[in-house]
C-alpha positions as CSV (number, residue, x, y, z in Angstrom):
1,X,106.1,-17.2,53.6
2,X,106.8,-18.4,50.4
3,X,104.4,-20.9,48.2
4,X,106.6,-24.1,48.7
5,X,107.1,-23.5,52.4
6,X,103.1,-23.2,53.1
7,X,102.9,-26.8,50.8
8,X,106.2,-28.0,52.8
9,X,104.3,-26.9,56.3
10,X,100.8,-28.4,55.1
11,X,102.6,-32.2,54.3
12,X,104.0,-31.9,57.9
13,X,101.4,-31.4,59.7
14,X,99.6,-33.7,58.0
15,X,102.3,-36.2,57.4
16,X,104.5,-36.1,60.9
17,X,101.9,-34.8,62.8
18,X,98.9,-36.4,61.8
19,X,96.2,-33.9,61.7
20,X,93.4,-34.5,59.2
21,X,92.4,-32.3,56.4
22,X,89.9,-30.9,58.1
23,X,92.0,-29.3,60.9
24,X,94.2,-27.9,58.9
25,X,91.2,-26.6,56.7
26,X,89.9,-25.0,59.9
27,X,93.2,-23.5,61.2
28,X,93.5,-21.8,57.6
29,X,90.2,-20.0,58.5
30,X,90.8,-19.2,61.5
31,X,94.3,-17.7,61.2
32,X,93.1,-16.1,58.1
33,X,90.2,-14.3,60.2
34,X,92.2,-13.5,63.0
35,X,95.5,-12.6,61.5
36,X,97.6,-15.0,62.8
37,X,100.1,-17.5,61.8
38,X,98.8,-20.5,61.0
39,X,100.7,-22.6,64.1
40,X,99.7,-20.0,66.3
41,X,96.0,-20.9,65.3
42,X,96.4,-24.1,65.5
43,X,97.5,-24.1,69.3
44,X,95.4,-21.6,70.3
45,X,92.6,-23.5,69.2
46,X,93.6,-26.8,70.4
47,X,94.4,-28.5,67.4
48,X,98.4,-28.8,68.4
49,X,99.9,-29.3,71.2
50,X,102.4,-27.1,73.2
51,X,104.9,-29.9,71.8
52,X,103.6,-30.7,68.5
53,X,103.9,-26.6,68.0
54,X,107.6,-26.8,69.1
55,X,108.3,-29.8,66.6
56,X,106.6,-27.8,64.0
57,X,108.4,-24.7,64.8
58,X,111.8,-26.8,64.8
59,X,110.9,-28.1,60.9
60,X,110.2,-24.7,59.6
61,X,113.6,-23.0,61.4
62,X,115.5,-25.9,60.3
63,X,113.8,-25.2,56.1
64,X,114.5,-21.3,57.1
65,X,118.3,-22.4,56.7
């Protein structure tokens, strides 16, 4: 995943989903650690929901284009 796609993904979850820095600081870790992507860490931890993960999913698709 490119630079501006990682920044674009960041500002949404932030932005349209409203997780706080700090989250998203933590997911970074963990999906770092465990070699995951980062919405996969996310969920599995419990900072996104099954349909906060789908919206997410729908917005990087949709920039895939």
């Amino acid at each position: 995943m490119n630079n501006f796609l990682s920044r674009e993904m960041i500002n949404f979850l932030s932005d349209e989903i409203g997780l706080d820095e700090s989250s998203i600081e933590l997911g970074l870790k963990l999906s770092k650690k465990n070699n995951i992507p980062l919405p996969i860490s996310l969920w599995s931890y419990g900072l996104l929901t099954i349909k906060e993960l789908d919206k997410l999913y729908s917005f990087l698709f949709q920039k895939m284009e």
